[in-house]
ROSE-4610 file (N, C-alpha, C; in Angstrom, 1 decimal, always signed):
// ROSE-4610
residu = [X/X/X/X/X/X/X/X/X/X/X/X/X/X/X/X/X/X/X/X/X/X/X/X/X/X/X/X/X/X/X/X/X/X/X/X/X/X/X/X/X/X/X/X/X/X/X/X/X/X/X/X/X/X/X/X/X/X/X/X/X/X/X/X/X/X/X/X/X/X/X/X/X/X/X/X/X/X/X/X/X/X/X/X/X/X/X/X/X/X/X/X/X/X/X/X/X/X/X/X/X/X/X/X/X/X/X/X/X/X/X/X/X/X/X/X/X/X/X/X/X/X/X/X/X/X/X/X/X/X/X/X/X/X/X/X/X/X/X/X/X/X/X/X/X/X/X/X/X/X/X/X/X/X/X/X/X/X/X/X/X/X/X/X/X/X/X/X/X/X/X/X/X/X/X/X/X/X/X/X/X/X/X/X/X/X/X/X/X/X/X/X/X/X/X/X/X/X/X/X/X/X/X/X/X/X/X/X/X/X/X/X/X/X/X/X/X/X/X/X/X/X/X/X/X/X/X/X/X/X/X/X/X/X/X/X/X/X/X/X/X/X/X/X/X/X/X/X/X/X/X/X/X/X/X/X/X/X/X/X/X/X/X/X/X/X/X/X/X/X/X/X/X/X/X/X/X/X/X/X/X/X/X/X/X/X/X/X/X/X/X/X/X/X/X/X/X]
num = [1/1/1/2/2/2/3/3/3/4/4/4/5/5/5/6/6/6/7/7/7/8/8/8/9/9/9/10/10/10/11/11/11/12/12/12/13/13/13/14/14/14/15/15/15/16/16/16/17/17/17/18/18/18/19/19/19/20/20/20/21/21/21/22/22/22/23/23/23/24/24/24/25/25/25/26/26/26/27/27/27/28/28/28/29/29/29/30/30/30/31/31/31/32/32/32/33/33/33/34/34/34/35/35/35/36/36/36/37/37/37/38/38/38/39/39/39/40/40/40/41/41/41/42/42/42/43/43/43/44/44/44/45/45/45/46/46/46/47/47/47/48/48/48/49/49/49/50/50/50/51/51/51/52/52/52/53/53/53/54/54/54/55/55/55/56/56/56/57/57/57/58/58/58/59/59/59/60/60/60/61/61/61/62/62/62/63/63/63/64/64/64/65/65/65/66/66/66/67/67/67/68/68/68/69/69/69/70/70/70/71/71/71/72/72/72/73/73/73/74/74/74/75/75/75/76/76/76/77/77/77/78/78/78/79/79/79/80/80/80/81/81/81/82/82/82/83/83/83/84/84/84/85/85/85/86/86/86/87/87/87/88/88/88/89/89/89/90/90/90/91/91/91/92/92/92/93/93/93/94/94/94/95/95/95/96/96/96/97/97/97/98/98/98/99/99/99]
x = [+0.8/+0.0/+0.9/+0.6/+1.4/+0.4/+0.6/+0.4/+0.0/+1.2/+1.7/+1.1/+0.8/-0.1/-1.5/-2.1/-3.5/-3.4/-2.9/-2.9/-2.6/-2.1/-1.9/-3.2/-4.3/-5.4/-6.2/-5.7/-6.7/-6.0/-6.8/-6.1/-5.4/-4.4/-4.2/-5.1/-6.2/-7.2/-7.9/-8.3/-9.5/-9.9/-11.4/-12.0/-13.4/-14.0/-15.6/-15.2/-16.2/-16.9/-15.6/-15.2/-13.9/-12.7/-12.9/-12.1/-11.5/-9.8/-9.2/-8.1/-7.7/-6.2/-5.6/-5.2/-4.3/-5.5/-6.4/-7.1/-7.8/-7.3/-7.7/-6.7/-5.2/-4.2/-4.0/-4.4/-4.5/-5.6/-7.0/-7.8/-7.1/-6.5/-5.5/-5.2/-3.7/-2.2/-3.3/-4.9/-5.5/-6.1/-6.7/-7.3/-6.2/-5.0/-4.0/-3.1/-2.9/-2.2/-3.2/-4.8/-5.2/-5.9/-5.5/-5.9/-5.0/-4.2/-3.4/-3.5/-4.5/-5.5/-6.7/-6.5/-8.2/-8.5/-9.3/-10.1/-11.5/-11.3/-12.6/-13.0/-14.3/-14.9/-16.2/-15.8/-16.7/-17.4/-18.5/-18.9/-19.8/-19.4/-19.4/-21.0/-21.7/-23.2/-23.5/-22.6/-23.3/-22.3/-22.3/-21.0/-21.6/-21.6/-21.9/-21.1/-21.0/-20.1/-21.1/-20.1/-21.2/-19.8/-19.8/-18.5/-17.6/-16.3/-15.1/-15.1/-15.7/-15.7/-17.0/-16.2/-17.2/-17.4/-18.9/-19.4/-19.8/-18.9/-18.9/-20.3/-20.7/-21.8/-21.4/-20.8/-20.7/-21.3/-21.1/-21.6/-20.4/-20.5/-18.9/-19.2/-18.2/-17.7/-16.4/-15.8/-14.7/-14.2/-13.6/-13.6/-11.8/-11.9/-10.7/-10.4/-8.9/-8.8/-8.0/-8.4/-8.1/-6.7/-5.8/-4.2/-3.5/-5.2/-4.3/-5.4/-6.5/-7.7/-7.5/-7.9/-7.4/-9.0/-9.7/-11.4/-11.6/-12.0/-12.6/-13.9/-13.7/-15.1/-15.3/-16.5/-16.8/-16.2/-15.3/-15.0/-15.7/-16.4/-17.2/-18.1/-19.1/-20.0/-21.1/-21.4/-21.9/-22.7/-23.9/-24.7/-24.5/-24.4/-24.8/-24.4/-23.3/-22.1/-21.6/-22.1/-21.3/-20.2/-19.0/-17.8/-17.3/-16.9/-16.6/-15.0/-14.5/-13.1/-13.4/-11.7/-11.8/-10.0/-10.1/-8.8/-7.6/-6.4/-5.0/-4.5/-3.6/-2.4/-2.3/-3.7/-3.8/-4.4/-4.6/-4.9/-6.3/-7.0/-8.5/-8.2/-8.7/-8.1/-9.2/-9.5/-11.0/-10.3/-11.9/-11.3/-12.3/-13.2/-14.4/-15.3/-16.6/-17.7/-17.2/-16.3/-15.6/-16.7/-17.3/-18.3/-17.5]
y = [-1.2/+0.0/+1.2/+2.3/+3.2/+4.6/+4.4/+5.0/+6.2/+7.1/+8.0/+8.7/+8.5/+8.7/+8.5/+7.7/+7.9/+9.0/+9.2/+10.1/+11.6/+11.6/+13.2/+13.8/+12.8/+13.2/+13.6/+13.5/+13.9/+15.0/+16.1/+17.1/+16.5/+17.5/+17.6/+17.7/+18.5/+18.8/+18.6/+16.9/+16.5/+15.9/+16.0/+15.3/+15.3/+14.4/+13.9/+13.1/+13.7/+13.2/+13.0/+12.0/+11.8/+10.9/+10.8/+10.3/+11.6/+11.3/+12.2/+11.7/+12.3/+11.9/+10.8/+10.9/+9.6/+8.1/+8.4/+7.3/+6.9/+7.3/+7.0/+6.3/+6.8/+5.9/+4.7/+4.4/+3.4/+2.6/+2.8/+2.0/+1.1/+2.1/+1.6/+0.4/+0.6/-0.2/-1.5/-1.5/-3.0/-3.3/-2.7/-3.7/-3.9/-3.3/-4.0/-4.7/-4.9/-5.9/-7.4/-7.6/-8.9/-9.4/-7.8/-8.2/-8.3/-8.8/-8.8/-7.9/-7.9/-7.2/-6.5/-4.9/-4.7/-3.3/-3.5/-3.0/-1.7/-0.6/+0.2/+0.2/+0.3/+1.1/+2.1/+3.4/+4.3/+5.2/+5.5/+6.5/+7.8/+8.8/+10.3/+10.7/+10.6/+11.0/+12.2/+13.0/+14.5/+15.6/+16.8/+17.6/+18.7/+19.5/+20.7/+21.5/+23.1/+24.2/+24.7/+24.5/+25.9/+26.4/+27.6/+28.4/+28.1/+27.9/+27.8/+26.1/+25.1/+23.8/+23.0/+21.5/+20.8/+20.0/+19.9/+18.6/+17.3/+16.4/+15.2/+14.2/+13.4/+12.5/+11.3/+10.4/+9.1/+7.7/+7.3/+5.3/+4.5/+3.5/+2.8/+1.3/+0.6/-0.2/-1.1/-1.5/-1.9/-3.5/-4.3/-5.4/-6.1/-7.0/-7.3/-8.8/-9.1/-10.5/-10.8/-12.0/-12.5/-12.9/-12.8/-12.8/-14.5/-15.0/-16.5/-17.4/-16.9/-17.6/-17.4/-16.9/-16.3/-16.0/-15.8/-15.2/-13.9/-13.2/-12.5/-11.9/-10.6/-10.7/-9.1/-8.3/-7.4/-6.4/-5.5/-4.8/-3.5/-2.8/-1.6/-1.3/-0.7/-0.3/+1.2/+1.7/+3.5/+3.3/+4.3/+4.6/+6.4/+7.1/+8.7/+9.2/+8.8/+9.1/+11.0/+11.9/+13.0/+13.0/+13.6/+13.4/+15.5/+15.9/+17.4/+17.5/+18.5/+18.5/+20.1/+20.2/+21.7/+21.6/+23.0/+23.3/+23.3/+22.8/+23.6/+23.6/+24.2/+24.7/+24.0/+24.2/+24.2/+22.3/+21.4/+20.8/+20.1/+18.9/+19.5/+17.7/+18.4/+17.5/+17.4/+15.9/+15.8/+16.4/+17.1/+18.0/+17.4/+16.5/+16.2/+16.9/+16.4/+17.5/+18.3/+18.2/+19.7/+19.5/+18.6/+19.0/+18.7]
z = [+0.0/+0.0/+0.0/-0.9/-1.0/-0.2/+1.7/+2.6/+2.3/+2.0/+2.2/+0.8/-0.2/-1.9/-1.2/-0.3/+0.2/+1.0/+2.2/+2.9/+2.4/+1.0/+0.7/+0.2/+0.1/+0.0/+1.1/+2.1/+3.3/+4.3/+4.3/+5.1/+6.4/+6.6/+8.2/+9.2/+8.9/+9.8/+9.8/+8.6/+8.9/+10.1/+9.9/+11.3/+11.0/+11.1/+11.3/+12.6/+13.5/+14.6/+15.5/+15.6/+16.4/+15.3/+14.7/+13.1/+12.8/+13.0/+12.3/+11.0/+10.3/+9.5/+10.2/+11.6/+12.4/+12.4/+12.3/+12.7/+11.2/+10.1/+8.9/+8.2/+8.8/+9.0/+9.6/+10.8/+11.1/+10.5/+10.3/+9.5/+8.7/+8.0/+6.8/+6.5/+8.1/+8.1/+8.4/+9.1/+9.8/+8.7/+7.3/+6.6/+5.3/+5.7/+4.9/+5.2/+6.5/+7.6/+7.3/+7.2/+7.0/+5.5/+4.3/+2.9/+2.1/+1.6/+0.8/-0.8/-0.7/-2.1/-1.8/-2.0/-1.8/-2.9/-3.5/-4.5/-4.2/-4.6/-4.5/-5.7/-5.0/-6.9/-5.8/-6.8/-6.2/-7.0/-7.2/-8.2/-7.2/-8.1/-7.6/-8.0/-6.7/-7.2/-7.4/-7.0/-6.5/-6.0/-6.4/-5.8/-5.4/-4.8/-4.7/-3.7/-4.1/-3.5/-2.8/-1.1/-0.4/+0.2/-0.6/-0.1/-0.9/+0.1/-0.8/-0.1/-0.1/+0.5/-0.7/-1.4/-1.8/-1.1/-1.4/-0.5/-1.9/-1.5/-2.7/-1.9/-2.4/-2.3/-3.4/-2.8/-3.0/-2.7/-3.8/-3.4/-3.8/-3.1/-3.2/-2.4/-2.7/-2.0/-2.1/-1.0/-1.0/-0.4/-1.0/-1.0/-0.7/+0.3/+0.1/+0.1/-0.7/-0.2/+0.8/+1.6/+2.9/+2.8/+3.3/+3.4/+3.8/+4.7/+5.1/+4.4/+4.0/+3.4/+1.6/+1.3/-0.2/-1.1/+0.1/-0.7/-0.7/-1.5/-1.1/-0.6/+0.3/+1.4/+1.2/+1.7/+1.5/+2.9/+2.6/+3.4/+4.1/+3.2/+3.1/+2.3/+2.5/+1.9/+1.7/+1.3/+1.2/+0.4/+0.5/-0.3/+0.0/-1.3/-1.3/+0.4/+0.7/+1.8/+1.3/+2.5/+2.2/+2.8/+2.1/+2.2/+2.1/+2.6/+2.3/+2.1/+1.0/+0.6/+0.4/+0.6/+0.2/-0.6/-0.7/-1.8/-0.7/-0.8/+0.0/-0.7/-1.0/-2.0/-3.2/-3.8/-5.3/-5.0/-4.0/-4.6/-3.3/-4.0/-3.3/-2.5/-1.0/+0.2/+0.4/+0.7/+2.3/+3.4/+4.6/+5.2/+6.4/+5.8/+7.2/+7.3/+8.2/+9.0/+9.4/+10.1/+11.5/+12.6/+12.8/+14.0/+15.0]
């Protein structure tokens, strides 16, 4: 997994709810510590600008294969998920709720 190419997508200061950047990293290192292989497919339902911040609305899901088993199993799943990104230095980060 090339960590560090996912994570330049996600602000420093993201945060939804108690989920921050550190804890999106760790998700990470644990469903790629037990999949050997894992695959998204996501499509972009919806975008809209309020301000200088887009709010994305996605459906997706994510699937991995098992590292000592060799199946694959369903890792995640979304329906029309708001997701909010905004711009930093020319390039467009998720940034979270902020609540």
């Amino acid at each position: 997994m090339d960590e560090a190419g996912v994570l330049a997508y996600i602000s420093p200061q993201y945060r939804t709810g108690t989920l921050t950047k550190a804890g999106i990293a760790e998700q990470l290192r644990t469903v790629f510590a037990i999949h050997d292989q894992v695959k998204a497919r996501v499509r972009i339902d919806d975008v809209r600008m309020v301000g200088e911040l887009a709010w994305v609305y996605s459906t997706g899901e994510v699937t991995g294969r098992l590292r000592w088993v060799g199946g694959s199993v369903p890792v995640l799943s979304w329906q029309r998920e708001l997701e909010v990104a905004r711009l930093e230095n020319g390039r467009w980060r998720l940034f979270g709720y902020q609540q």
